[in-house]
C-alpha positions as CSV (number, residue, x, y, z in Angstrom):
1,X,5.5,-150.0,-3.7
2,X,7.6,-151.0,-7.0
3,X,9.8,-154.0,-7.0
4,X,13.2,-154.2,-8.4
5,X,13.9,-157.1,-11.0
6,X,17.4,-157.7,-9.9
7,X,18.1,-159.8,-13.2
8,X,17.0,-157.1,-15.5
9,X,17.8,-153.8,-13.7
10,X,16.0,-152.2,-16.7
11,X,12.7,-153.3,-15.4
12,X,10.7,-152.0,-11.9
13,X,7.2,-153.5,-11.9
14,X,4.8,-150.7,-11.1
15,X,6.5,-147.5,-12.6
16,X,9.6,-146.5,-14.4
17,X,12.4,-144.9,-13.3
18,X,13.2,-141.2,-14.1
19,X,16.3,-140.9,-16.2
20,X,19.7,-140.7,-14.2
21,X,20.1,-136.9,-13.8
22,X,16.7,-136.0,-14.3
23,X,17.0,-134.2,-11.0
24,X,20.1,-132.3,-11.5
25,X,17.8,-129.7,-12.5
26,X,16.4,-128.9,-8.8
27,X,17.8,-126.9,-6.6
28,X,18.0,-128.1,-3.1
29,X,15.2,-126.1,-2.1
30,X,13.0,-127.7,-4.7
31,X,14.6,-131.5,-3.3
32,X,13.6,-130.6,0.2
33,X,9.9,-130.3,-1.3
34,X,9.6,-133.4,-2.9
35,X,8.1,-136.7,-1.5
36,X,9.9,-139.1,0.0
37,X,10.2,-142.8,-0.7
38,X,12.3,-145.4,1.1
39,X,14.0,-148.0,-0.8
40,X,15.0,-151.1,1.0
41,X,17.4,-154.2,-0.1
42,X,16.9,-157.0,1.5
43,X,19.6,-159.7,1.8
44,X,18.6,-163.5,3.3
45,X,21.0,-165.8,3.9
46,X,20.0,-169.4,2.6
47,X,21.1,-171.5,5.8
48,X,18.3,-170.9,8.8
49,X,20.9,-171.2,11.5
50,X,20.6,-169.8,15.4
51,X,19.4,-166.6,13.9
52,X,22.9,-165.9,12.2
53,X,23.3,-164.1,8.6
54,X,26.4,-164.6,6.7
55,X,28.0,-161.0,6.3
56,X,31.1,-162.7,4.3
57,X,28.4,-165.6,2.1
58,X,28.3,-164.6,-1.8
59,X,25.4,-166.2,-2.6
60,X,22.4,-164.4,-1.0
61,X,18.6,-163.6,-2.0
62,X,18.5,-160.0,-2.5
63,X,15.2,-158.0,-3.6
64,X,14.9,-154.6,-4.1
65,X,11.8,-152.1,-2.9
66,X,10.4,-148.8,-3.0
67,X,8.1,-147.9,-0.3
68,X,5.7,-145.0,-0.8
69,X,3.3,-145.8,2.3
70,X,3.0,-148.1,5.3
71,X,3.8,-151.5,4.7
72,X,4.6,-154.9,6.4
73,X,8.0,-156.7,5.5
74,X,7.2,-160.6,5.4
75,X,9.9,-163.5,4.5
76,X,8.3,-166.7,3.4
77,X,11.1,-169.6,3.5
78,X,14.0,-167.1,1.4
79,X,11.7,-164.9,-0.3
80,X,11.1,-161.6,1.2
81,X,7.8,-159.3,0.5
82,X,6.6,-156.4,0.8
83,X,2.5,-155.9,2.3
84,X,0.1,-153.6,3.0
85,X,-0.9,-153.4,6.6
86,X,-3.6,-155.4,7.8
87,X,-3.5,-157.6,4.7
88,X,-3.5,-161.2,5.1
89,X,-0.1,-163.0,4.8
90,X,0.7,-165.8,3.0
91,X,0.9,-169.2,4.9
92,X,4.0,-170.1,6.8
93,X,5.5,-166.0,6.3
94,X,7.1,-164.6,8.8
95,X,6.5,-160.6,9.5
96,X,9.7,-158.8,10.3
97,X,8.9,-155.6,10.8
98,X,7.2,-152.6,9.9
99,X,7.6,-149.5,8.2
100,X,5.3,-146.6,8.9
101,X,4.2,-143.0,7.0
102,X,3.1,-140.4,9.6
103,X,3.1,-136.7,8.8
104,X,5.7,-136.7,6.1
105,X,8.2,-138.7,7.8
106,X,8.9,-142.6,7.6
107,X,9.3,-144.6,10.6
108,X,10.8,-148.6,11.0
109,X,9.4,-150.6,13.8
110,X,8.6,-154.4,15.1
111,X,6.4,-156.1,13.0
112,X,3.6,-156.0,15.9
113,X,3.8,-153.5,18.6
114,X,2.9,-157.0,20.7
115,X,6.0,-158.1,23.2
116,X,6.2,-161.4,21.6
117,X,7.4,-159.9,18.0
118,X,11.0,-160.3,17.4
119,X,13.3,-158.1,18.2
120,X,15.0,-155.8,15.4
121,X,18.8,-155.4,15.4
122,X,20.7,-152.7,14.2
123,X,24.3,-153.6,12.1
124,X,26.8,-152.0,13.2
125,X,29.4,-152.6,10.6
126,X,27.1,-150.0,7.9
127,X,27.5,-147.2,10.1
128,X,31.1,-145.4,9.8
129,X,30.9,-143.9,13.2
130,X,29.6,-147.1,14.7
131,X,26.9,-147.0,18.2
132,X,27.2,-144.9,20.7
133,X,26.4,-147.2,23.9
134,X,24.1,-146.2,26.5
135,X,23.2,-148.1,29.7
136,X,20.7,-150.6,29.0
137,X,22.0,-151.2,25.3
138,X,21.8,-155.2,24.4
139,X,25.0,-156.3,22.1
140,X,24.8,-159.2,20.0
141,X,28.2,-160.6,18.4
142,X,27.0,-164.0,16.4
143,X,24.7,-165.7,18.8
144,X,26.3,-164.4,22.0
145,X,24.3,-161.0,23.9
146,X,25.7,-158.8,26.2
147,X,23.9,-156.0,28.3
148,X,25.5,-153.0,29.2
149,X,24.9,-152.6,32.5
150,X,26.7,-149.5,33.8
151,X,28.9,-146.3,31.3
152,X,31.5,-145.2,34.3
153,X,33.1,-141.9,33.7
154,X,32.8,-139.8,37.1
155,X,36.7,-139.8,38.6
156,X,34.5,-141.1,41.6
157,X,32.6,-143.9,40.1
158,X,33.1,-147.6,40.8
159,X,31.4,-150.6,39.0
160,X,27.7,-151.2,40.3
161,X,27.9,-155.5,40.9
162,X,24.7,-156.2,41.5
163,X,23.1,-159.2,38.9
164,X,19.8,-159.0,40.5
165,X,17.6,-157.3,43.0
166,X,16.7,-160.4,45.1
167,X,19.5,-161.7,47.3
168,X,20.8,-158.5,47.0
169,X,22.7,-157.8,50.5
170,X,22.3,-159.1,54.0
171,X,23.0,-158.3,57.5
172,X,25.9,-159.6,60.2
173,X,24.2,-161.9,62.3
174,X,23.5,-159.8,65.0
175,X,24.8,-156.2,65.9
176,X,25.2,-158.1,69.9
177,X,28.8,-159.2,69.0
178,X,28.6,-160.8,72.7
179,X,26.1,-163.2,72.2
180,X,27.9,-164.8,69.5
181,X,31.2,-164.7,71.5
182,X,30.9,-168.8,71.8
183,X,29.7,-169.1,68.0
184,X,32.2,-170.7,65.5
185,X,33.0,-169.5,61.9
186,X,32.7,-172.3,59.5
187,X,35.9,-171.4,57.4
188,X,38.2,-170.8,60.1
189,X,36.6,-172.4,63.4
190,X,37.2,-169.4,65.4
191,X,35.0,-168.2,67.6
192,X,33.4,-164.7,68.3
193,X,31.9,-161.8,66.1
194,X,33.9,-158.1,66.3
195,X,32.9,-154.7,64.7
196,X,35.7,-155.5,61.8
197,X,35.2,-158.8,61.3
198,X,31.5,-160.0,61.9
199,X,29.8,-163.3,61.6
200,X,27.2,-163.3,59.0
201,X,24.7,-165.5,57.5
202,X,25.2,-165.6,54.0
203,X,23.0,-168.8,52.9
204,X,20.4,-171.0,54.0
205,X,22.5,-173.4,56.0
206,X,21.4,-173.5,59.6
207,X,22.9,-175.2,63.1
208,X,26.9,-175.6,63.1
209,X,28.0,-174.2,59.8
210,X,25.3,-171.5,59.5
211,X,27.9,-168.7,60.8
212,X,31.3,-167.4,59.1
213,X,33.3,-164.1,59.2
214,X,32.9,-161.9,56.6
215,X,36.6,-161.5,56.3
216,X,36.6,-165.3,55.5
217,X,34.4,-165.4,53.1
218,X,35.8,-162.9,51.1
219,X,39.5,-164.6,50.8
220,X,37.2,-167.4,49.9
221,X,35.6,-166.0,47.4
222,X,38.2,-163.7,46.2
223,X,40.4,-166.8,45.6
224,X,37.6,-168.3,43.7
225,X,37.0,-165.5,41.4
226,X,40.8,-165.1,41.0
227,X,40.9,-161.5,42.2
228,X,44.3,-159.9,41.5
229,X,45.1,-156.0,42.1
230,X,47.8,-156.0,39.3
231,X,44.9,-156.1,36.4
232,X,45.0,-153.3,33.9
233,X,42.9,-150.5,35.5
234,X,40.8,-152.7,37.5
235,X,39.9,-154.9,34.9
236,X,38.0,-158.3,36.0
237,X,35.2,-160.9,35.7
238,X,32.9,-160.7,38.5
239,X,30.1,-163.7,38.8
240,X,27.8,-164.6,41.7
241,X,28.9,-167.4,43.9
242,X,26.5,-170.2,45.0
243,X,27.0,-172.3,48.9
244,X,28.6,-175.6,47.9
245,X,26.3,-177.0,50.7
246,X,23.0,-175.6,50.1
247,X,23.6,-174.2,46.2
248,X,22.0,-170.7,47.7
249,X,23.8,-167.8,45.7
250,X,25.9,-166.1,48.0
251,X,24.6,-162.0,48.4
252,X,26.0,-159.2,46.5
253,X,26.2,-156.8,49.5
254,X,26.6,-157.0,53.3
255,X,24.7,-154.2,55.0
256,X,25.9,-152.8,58.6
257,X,23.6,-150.2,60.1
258,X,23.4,-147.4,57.1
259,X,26.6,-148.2,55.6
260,X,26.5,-151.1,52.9
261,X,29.4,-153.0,51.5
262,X,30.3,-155.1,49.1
263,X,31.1,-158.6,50.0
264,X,33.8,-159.2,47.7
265,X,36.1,-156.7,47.3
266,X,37.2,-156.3,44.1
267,X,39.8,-154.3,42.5
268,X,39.5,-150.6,42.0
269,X,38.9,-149.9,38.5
270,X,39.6,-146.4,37.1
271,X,37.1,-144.7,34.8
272,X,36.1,-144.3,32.1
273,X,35.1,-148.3,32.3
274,X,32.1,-150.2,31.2
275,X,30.2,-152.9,32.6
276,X,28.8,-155.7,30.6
277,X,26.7,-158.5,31.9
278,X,26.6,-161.7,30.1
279,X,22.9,-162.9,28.6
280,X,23.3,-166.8,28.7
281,X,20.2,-169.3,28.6
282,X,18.9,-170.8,31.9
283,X,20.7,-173.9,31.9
284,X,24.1,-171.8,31.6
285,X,23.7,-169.4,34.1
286,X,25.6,-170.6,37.0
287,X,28.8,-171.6,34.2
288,X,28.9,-168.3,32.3
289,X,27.0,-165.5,34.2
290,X,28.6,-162.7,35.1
291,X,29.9,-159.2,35.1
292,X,32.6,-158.2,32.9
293,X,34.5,-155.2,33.9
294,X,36.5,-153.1,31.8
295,X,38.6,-150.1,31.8
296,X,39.2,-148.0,29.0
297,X,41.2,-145.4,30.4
298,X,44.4,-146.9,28.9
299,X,43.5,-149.5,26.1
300,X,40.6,-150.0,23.9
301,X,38.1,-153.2,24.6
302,X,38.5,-155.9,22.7
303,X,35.7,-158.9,22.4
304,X,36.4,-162.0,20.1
305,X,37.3,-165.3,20.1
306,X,41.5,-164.9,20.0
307,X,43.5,-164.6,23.4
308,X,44.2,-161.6,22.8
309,X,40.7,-160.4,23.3
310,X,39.8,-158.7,26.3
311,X,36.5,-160.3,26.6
312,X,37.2,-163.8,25.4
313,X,33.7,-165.5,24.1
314,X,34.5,-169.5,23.1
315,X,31.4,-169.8,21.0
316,X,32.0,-170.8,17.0
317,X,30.2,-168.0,15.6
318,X,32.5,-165.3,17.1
319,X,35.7,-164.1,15.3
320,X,39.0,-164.2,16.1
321,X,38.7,-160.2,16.9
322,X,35.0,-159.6,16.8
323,X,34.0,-156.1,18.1
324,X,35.6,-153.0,19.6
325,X,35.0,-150.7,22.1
326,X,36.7,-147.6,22.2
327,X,36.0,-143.9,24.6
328,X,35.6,-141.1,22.0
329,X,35.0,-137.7,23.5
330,X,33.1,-138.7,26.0
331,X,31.2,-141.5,24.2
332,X,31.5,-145.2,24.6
333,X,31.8,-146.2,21.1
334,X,31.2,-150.0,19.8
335,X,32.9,-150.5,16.5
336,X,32.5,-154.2,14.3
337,X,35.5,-155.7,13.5
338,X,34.3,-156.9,10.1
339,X,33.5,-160.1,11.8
340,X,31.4,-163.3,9.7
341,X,28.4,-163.1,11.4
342,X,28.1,-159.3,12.5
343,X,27.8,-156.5,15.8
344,X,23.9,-156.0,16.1
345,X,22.5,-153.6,19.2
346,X,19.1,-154.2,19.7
347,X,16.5,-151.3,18.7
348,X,14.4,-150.2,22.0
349,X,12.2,-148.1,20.2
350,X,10.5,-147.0,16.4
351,X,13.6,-145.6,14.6
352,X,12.9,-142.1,12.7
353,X,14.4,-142.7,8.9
354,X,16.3,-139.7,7.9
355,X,16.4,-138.4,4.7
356,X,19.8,-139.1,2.5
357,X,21.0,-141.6,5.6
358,X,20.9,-146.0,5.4
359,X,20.3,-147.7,8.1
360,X,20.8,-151.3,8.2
361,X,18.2,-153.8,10.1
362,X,18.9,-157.8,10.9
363,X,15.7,-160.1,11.6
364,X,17.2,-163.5,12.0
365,X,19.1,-164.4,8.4
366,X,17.5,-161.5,6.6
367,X,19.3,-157.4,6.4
368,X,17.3,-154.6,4.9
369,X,19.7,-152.1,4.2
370,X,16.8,-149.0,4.4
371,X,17.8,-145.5,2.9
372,X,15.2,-142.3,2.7
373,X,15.3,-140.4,-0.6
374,X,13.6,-137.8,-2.4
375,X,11.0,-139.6,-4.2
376,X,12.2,-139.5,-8.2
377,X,8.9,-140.0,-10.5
378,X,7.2,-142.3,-8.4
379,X,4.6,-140.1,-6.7
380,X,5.7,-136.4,-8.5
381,X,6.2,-137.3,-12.3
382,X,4.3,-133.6,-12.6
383,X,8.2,-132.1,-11.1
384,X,10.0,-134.3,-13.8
385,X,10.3,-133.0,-17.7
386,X,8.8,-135.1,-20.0
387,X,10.3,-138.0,-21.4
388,X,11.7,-138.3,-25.4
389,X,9.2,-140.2,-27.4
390,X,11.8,-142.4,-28.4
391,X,12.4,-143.5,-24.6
392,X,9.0,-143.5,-23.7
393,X,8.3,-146.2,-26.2
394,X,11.3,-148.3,-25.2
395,X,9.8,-147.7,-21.3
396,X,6.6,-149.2,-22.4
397,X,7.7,-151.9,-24.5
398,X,10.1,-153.4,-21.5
399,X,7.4,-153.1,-19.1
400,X,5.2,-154.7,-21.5
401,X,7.7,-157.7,-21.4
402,X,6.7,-158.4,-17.7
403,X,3.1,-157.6,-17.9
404,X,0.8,-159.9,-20.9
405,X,-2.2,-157.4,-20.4
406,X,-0.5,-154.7,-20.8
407,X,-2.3,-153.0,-24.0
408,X,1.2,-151.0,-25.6
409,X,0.0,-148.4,-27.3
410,X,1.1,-147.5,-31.0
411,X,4.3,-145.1,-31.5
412,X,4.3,-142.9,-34.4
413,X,5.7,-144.1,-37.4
């Protein structure tokens, strides 16, 4: 690989650059024959904060590279490197990820196929069409993840509300509404169980209070949630609801024979719409978990900070208008807002690097920006014409400069 002195353009340890133009003289069949190389930039922000890099910060570590073969990105403290893989790494470095040669083609991936390697995240804000969201898709705006957890565009379709598997419906109480004709519903102390209206056992409180009507416990827990039908397409925030007597989380579903239902009943929301769940750490999960529904059928989503937002996020590293979401033809589209700290969608799988296209790739407070290109003199000088003599001994003499042992051969006189 050949590093770029970012102080003195003029010199690239390793090999020198072909002259600008020298390629003009191609053809694009003869380009599409050439060997590739991949040039990355790498940007790290000084501060080591939450993960976080600085999109708007002026003073950054940049380093430029050109890959020819497999190699292993490592950051030690600011300073970013490029290795060969399966070569040890300097003490206290950091891989970040990978990028791989195979069959022609150049590949980015984690920096060990292991689970434990960090994640790679994709900037949004470089691509001009922005992401294309499909189910399963993790967001990150700042330090705040979302998962997208259902794309509605069927006229049919409704939001999907379930958080997780377990807990995730129950069953009235019995389907003999006579033998609970003497039973009394907690909420409303009425006794009896009909068809319509059953008495179910929702939580793990027993005796007394271990029965209530199902039509209770939804204007319970529709008041709670604060439910209304007038929201904009069905728009809401949907969260599980714990017992305030025995914390159990309350189901998501109430099954009655083969038909199941859900136990709150929430507004109808009209497609297109998307569903994102909020990714919170464990000691915040009964605060801020949750389902946020959204319909795009008349507006475009907005997540940020401001009131205006649609999906308000109170966190310090979120701008005022962060992200957008936006349905474009069919496609749920995620657009950056040119917000501080960036919109990153986490990368499921090795990412194919296309020729002539830059990707850009977040590990914590570094960003390669990555770009495949036909390789210019550094693996097929034989394509190239043959430098002036004058320039060749002004080539020499510079990379002489930055290498003492370099033995500079003698130009004519």
């Amino acid at each position: 690989f050949i590093v770029q002195n970012n102080h003195h353009p003029a010199l690239t340890y390793g090999c020198a650059r072909s002259p600008p133009g020298a390629m003009d003289q191609f053809d694009q069949g003869q380009m599409a024959h050439l060997p590739l190389a991949v040039q990355v930039i790498s940007s790290t922000w000084a501060r080591d904060s939450h993960d976080l890099f600085d999109f708007e910060a002026h003073h950054l570590h940049t380093k430029t590279f050109t890959v020819l073969q497999s190699m292993v990105c490592v950051r030690n403290d600011t300073e970013v490197m490029m290795m060969r893989e399966n070569s040890s790494m300097p003490m206290g470095s950091d891989p970040l990820l990978r990028i791989i040669q195979k069959d022609g083609y150049f590949w980015v991936d984690k920096a060990s196929p292991s689970t434990s390697s960090k994640k790679l995240w994709r900037v949004v804000r470089d691509s001009s069409a922005g992401h294309h969201l499909t189910e399963g898709d993790i967001i990150k705006l700042g330090r705040f993840k979302f998962k997208v957890r259902q794309l509605g565009t069927s006229p049919l379709a409704q939001p999907e509300l379930r958080l997780d598997d377990a807990n995730g419906a129950c069953c009235p109480a019995s389907l003999d509404h006579e033998a609970l004709a003497a039973t009394l519903c907690r909420i409303c102390l009425l006794e009896g169980s009909t068809e319509e209206d059953p008495l179910i056992s929702p939580c793990m409180c027993k005796g007394s209070i271990e029965f209530v009507h199902l039509g209770c416990l939804r204007y319970w827990i529709r008041g709670r949630l604060n439910l209304t039908d007038g929201a904009t397409g069905g728009s809401y925030f949907y969260r599980p609801l714990a017992c305030e007597l025995c914390k159990a989380i309350y189901p998501t579903y109430v099954t009655t024979g083969s038909e199941r239902m859900p136990l709150v009943e929430v507004p109808k929301t009209t497609p297109p719409f998307i569903v994102l769940e909020n990714l919170v750490r464990d000691s915040q999960q009964h605060a801020s978990r949750g389902l946020h529904v959204i319909s795009l059928a008349e507006k475009v989503l907005k997540l940020g900070r401001g009131h205006e937002s649609d999906v308000r996020i109170a966190d310090v590293s979120i701008s005022r208008c962060h992200a957008m979401i936006r349905f474009n033809q069919g496609n749920f589209v995620l657009e950056d807002n040119d917000s501080k700290f960036g919109t990153l969608v986490a990368m499921k799988k090795p990412r194919l690097l296309e020729s002539n296209s830059t990707v850009s790739i977040q590990m914590g407070r570094t960003v390669l920006k990555i770009q495949v290109q036909p390789d210019h003199g550094y693996g097929c000088a034989q394509l190239l014409p043959a430098p002036r003599t004058e320039d060749r001994a002004i080539r020499l003499n510079m990379l002489a400069r930055g290498r003492p042992d370099f033995d500079l051969p003698k130009g004519p006189d």
